[in-house]
C-alpha positions as CSV (number, residue, x, y, z in Angstrom):
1,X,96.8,86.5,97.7
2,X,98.5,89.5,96.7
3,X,96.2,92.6,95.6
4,X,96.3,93.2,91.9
5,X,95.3,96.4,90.4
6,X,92.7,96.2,87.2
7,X,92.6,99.1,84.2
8,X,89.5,101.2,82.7
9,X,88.6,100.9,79.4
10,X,88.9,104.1,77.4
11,X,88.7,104.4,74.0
12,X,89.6,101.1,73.8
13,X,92.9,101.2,76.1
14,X,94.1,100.7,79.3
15,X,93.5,103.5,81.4
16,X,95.3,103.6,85.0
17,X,94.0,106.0,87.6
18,X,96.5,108.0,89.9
19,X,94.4,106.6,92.9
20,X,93.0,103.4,93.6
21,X,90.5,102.1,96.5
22,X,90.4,98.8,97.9
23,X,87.7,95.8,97.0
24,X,87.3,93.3,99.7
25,X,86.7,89.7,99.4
26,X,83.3,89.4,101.3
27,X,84.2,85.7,102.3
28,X,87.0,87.4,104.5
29,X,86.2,90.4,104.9
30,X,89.7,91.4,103.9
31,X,90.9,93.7,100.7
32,X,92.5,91.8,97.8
33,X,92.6,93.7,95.0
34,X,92.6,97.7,94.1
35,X,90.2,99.2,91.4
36,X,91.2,102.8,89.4
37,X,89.2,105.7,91.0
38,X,88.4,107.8,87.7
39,X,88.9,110.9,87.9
40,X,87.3,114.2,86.7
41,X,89.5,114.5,84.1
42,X,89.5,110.7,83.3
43,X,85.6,110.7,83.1
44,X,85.7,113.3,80.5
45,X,88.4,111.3,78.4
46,X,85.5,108.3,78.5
47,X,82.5,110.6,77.6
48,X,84.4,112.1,74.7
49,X,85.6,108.8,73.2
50,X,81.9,107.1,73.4
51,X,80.8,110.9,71.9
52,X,83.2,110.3,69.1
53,X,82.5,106.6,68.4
54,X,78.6,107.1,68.7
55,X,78.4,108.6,64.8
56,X,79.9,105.1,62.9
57,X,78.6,103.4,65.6
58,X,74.8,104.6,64.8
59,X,74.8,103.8,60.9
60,X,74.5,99.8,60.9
61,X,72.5,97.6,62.7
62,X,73.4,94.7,61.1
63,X,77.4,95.3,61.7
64,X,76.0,96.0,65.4
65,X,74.0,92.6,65.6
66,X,76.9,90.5,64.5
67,X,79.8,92.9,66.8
68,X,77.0,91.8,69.9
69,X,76.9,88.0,68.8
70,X,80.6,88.3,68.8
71,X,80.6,89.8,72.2
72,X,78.1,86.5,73.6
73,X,81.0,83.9,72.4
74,X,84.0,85.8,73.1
75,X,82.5,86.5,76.9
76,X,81.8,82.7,77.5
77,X,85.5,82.4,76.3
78,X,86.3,83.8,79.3
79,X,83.9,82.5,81.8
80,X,86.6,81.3,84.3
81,X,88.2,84.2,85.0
82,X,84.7,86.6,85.1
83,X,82.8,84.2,87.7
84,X,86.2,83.6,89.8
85,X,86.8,86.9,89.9
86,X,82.9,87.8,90.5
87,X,83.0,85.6,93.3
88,X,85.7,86.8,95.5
89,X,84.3,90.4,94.7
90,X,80.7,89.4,95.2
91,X,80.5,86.4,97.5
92,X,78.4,84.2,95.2
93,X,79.4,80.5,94.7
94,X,81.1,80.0,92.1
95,X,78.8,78.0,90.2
96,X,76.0,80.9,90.3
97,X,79.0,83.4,89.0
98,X,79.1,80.8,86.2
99,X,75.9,80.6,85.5
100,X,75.6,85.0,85.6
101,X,77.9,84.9,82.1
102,X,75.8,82.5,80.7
103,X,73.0,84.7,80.9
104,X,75.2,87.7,79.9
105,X,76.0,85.8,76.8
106,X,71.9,84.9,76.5
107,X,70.9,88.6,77.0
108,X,73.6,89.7,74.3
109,X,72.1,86.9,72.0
110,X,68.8,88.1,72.2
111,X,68.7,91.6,71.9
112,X,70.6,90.6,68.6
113,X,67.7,89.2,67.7
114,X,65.7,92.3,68.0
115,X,65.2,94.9,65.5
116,X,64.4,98.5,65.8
117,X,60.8,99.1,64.4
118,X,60.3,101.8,61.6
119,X,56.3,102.0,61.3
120,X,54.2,103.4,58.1
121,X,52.0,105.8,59.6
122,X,50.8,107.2,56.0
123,X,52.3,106.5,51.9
124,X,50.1,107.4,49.0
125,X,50.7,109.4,46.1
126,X,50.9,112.5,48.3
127,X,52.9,112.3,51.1
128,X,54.7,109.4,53.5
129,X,54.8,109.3,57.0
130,X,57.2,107.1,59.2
131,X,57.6,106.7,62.9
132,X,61.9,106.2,63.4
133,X,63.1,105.4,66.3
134,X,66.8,106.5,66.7
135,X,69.5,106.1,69.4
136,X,69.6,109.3,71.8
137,X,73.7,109.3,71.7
138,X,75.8,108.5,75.0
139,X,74.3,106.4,77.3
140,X,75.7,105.9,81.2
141,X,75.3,102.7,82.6
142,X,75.4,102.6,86.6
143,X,75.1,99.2,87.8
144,X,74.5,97.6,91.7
145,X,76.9,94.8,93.4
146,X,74.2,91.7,93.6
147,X,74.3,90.8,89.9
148,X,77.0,93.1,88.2
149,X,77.5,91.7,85.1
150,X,74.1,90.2,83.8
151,X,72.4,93.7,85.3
152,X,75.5,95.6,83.0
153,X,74.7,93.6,80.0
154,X,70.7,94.2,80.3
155,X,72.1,98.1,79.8
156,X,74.5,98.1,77.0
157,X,73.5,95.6,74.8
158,X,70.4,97.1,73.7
159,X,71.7,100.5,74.4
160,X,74.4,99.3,71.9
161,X,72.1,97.6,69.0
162,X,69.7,100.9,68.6
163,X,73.3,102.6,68.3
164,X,74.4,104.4,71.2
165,X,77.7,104.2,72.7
166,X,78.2,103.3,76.7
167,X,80.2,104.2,79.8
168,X,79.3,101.6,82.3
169,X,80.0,102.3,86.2
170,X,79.9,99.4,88.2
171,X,79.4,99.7,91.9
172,X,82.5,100.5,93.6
173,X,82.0,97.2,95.9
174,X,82.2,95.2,92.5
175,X,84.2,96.7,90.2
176,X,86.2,94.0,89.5
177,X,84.5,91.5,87.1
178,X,83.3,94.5,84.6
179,X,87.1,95.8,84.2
180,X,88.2,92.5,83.5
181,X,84.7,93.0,81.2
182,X,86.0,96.2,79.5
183,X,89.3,94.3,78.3
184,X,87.2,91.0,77.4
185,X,85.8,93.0,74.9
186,X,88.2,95.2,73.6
187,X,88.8,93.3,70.6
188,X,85.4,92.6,69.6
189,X,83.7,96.1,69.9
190,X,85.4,99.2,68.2
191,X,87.3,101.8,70.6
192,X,85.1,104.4,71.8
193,X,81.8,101.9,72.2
194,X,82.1,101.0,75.0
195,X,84.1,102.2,78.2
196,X,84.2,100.8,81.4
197,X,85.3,103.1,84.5
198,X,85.2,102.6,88.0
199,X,85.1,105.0,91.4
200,X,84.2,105.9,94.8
201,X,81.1,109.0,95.4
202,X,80.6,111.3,93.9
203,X,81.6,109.8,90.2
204,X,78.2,108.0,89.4
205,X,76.2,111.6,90.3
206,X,79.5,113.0,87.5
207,X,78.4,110.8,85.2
208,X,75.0,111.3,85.5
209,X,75.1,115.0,85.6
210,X,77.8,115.2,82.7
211,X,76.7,117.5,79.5
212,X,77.8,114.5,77.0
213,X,75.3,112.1,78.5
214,X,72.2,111.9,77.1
215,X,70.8,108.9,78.8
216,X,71.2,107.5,82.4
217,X,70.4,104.0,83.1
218,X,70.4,102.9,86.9
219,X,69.5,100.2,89.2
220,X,70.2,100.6,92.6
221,X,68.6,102.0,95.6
222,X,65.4,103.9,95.4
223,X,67.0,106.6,97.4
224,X,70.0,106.5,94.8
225,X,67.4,106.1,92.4
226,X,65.8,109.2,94.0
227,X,69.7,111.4,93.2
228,X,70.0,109.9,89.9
229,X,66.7,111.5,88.5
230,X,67.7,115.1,90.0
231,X,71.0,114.4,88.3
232,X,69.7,114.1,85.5
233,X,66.6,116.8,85.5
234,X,68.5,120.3,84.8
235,X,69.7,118.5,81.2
236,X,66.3,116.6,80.4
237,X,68.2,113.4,80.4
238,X,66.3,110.5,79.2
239,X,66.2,107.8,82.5
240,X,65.5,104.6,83.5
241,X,65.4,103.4,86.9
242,X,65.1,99.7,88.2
243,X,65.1,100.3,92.2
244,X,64.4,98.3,95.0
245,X,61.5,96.1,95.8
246,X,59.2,94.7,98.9
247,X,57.8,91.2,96.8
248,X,55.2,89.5,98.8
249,X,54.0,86.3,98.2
250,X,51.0,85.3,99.0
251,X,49.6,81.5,99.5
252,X,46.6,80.3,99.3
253,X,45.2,77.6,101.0
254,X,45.5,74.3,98.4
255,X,48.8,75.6,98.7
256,X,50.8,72.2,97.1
257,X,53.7,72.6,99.6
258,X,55.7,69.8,98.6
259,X,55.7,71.0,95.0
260,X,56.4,74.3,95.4
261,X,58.3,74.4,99.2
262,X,62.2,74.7,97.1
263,X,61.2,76.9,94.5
264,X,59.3,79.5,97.2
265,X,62.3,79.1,99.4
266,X,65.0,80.0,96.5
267,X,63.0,82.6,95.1
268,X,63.6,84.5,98.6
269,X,67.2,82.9,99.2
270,X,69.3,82.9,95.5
271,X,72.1,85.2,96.1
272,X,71.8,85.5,99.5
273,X,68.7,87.2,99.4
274,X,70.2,90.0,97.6
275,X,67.8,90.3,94.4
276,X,66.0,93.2,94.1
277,X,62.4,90.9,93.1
278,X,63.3,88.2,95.4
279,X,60.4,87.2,97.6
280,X,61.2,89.7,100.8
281,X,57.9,88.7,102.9
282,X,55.3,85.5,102.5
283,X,51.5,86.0,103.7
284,X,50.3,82.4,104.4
285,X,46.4,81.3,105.6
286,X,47.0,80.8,109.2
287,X,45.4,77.2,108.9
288,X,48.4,76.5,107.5
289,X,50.9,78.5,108.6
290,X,52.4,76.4,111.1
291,X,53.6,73.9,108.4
292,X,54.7,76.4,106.4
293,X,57.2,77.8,108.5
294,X,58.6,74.4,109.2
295,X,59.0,73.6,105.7
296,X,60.5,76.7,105.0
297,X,63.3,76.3,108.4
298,X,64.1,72.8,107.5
299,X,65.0,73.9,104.2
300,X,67.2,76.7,105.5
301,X,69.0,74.7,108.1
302,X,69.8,72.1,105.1
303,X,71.8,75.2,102.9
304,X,75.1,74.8,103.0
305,X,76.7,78.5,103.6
306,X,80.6,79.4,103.1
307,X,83.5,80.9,100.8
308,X,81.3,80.8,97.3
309,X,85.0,79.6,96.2
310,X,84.4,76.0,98.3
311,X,82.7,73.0,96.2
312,X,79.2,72.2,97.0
313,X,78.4,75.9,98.9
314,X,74.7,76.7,98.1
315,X,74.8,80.2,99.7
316,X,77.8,82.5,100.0
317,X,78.2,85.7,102.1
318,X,76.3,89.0,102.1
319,X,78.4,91.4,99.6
320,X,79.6,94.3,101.8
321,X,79.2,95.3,105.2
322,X,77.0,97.8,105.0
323,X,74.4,95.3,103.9
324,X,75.7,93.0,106.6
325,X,75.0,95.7,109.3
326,X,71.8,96.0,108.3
327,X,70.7,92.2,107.7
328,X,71.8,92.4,111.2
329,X,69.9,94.7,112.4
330,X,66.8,94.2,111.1
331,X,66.5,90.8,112.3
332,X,67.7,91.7,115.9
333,X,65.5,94.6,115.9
334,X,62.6,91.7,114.8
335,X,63.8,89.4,117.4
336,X,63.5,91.8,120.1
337,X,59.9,92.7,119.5
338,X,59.0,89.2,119.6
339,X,59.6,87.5,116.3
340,X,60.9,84.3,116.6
341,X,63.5,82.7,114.5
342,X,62.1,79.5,113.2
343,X,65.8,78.9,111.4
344,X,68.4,81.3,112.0
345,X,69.1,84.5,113.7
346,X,72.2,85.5,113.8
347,X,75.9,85.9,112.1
348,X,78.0,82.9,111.5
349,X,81.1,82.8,114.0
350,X,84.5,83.5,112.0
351,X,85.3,85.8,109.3
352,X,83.5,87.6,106.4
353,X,80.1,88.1,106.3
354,X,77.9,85.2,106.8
355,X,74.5,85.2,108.0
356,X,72.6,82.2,108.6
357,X,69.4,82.0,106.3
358,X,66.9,83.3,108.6
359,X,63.2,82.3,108.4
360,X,61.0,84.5,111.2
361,X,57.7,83.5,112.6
362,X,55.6,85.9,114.8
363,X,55.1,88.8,113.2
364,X,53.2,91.5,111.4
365,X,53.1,94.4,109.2
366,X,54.6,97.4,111.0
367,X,58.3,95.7,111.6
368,X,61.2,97.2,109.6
369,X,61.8,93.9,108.1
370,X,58.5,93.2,107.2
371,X,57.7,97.2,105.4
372,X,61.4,97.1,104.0
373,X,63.8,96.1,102.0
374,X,66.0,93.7,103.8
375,X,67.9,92.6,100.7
376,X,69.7,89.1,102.2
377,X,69.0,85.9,104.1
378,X,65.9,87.0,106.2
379,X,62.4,86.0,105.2
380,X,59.4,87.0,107.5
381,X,56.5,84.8,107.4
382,X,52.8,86.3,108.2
383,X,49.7,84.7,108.8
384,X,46.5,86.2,107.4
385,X,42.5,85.0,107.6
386,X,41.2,86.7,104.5
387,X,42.6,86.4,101.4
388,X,41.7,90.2,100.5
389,X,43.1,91.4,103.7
390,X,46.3,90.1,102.4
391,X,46.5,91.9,99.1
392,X,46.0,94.6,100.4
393,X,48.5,94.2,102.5
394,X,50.8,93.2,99.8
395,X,49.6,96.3,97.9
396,X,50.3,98.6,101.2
397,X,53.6,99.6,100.1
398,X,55.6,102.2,98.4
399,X,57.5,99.6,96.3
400,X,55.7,97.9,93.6
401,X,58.6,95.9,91.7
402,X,57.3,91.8,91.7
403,X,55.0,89.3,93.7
404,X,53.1,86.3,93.7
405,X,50.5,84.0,94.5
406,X,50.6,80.6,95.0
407,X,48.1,77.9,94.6
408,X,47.1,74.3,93.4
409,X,44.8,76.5,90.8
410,X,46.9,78.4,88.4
411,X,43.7,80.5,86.9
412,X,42.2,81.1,90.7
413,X,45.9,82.2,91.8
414,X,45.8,84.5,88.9
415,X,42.7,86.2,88.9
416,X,44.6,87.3,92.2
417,X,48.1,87.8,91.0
418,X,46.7,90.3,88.3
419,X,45.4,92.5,90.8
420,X,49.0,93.1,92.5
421,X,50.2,96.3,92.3
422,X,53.3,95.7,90.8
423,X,55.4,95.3,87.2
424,X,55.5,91.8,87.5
425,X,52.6,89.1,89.0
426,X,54.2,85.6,88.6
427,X,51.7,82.1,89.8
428,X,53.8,79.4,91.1
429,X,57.5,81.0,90.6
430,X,59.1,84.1,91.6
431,X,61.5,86.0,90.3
432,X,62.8,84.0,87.0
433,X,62.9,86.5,84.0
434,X,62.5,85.3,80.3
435,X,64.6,87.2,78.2
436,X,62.2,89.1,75.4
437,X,59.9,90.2,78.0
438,X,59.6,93.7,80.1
439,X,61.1,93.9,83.1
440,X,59.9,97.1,85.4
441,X,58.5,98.6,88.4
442,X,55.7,100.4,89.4
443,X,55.6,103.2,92.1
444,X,58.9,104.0,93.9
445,X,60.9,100.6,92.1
446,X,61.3,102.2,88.9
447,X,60.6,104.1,85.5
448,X,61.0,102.2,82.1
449,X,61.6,98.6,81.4
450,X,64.3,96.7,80.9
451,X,64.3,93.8,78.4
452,X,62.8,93.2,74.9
453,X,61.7,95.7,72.7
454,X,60.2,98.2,75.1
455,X,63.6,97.7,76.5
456,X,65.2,98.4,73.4
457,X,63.1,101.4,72.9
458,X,64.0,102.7,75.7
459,X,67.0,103.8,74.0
460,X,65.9,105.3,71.3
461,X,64.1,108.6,70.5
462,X,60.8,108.7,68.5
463,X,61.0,110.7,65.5
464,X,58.7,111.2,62.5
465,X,60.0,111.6,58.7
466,X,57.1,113.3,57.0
467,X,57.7,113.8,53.4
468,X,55.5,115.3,50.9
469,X,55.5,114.2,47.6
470,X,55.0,117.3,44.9
């Protein structure tokens, strides 16, 4: 196909950049299309036009609720040419790029729903005393390559209902599906609301470090992560961060492993592994381990992997090379001190980046895969003979995003699940987010939440109106 070249949104216009980079399609590994690579100049023409929206923007929540539920019907309009365009960006099949703009048209629904409190703290004949919480101003929205445009619209829409105005950043490796975002909604939100730029290094650190941004909002990398908070320091920039995570799950020993086998093994797998509170390592009693790992390979040698693009595909390619590399590594380097693969192991022959869904036996705590991050189709399995031994094990880490315990006995599982060190403890599931509720990390996979009011608040400042009466 030829490559196509995609505007910014500024101000509500088409904005073409005097250079361009190439996105690949990760099912070929080959370029297809060229993004805008914003430049200095360029960012400062998007910072001033959210700046000069941001006061009519801020005055009416109800015009802001409806201009949101506007947004939601006019993006499912458009659902064909977001997900196929997602997909040969992304890799995902194109039924899971589907279903990612029906939850960006669920998120925008219900933050609509949400209102901004305004508390009575004090009001008697005297004096009144109210807690407002009121938007901070320009918000930048930097956003990852796994889930681009449902992670994007858990940024701006509630940075847009408490009244801020957004320049969202997608990740140069998927920029793609939010520029065809940015003219989506061009005649639905006013110009100035919301701009959408895209660029190679260093623009997200620009953004971040700009004098008109007032808040940054970032999920990525904790060593990103890490960048973006000094960006942001110097200016006292309100942040939040949604980073990486090490999720364990942990069975226990009723274990119902014909209930629960799929839902363990796509919690782990959806989006080729690349979910940032995806199951990364599973502790199981080693009176059962043996069974466990079979259940587990069988249902990764029955995934069907190819071009997300091709009917009936279950599991596309890894996004980018980079992550391909290191899949790759990680799992040799696990191989070669004596994991074994019980499903798996290696790269699919051909082109783009496939990886077959891996599923490794014979290890422990000290291998890269196991203490990292792997972010794709590689799931170690670990046996443990006390069930304390294995929280703590799960707890031995610097990330502290998700996990789980798993169990026959929802209550037993968790009493146990409670005492993970973590945002989020799920019993019987992994990694399936209810809109309304927080979303956040503890230790190095975050600051802040995302999602439902604290979300909301997030983007707002606390201020108190004290008025005396006489």
């Amino acid at each position: 196909m030829p490559e196509q070249k995609y505007p910014m949104t500024v101000d509500g216009k088409d904005v073409h950049a005097g250079d361009t980079f190439g996105v690949c399609n990760p099912a070929t590994g080959q370029v297809f299309a060229q993004a805008p690579d914003c430049s200095p100049a360029q960012l400062d023409d998007a910072l001033r036009a959210a700046a000069d929206a941001f006061p009519l923007w801020r005055d009416d929540i109800s015009a802001r609720r409806s201009i949101l539920l506007a947004a939601a019907a006019r993006i499912e309009e458009c659902t064909e040419e977001l997900a196929t365009l997602l997909t040969l960006e992304q890799g995902k099949p194109l039924a899971d790029a589907q279903f990612e703009i029906q939850v960006v048209a669920l998120i925008l629904r219900s933050t609509a729903t949400l209102d901004v409190p305004r508390e009575v703290i004090l009001d008697d004949d005297d004096q009144r005393i109210e807690v407002l919480h009121q938007p901070v101003g320009v918000v930048a929205a930097i956003t990852p390559w796994n889930v681009p445009l449902a992670l994007a619209a858990m940024k701006y829409a509630p940075a847009l209902l408490a009244g801020n105005t957004v320049v969202l950043k997608p990740s140069p490796f998927t920029p793609l599906s939010s520029l065809a975002l940015g003219a989506v909604l061009r005649d639905v939100l006013p110009p100035g609301v919301l701009n959408v730029i895209s660029g190679r290094d260093p623009l997200g650190a620009q953004l971040a470090e700009h004098t008109v941004t007032r808040k940054v909002s970032f999920t990525g990398s904790v060593a990103t992560g890490k960048r973006v908070a000094a960006a942001a320091a110097p200016d006292l920039k309100r942040i939040t961060l949604e980073l990486g995570g090490n999720d364990a799950a942990i069975l226990l020993d009723d274990f119902d492993l014909d209930t629960h086998v799929d839902r363990l093994f796509w919690g782990a797998f959806a989006n080729c592994g690349q979910v940032c509170a995806a199951v990364k390592r599973v502790y199981v009693p080693r009176g059962r381990y043996t069974e466990v790992v079979d259940a587990l390979a069988d249902r990764a040698r029955s995934v069907e992997v190819g071009d997300g693009m091709r009917p009936g595909v279950q599991m596309g390619p890894l996004a980018n090379a980079p992550q391909f590399d290191r899949v790759q590594e990680l799992v040799a380097e696990a191989l070669a001190g004596g994991a074994t693969a019980a499903a798996g192991g290696r790269r699919l022959d051909g082109d783009g980046y496939f990886f077959e869904p891996t599923i490794l036996r014979d290890l422990d705590d000290g291998v890269r895969i196991v203490d990292e991050e792997q972010f794709g189709p590689a799931l170690p399995v670990i046996p443990y003979d006390d069930v304390e031994d294995a929280l703590a094990r799960a707890n031995r880490t610097h990330f502290g995003l998700d996990g789980s315990v798993w169990s026959a006995d929802p209550e037993r599982a968790a009493v146990l699940a409670a005492r993970l060190e973590c945002g989020t403890s799920w019993v019987n599931t992994h990694a399936m987010p209810t809109p309304g509720v927080p979303f956040g990390g503890h230790k190095w996979s975050g600051i802040g939440v995302a999602g439902g009011l604290a979300g909301l608040l997030s983007y707002t400042e606390t201020k108190v109106l004290h008025v005396v009466r006489g």
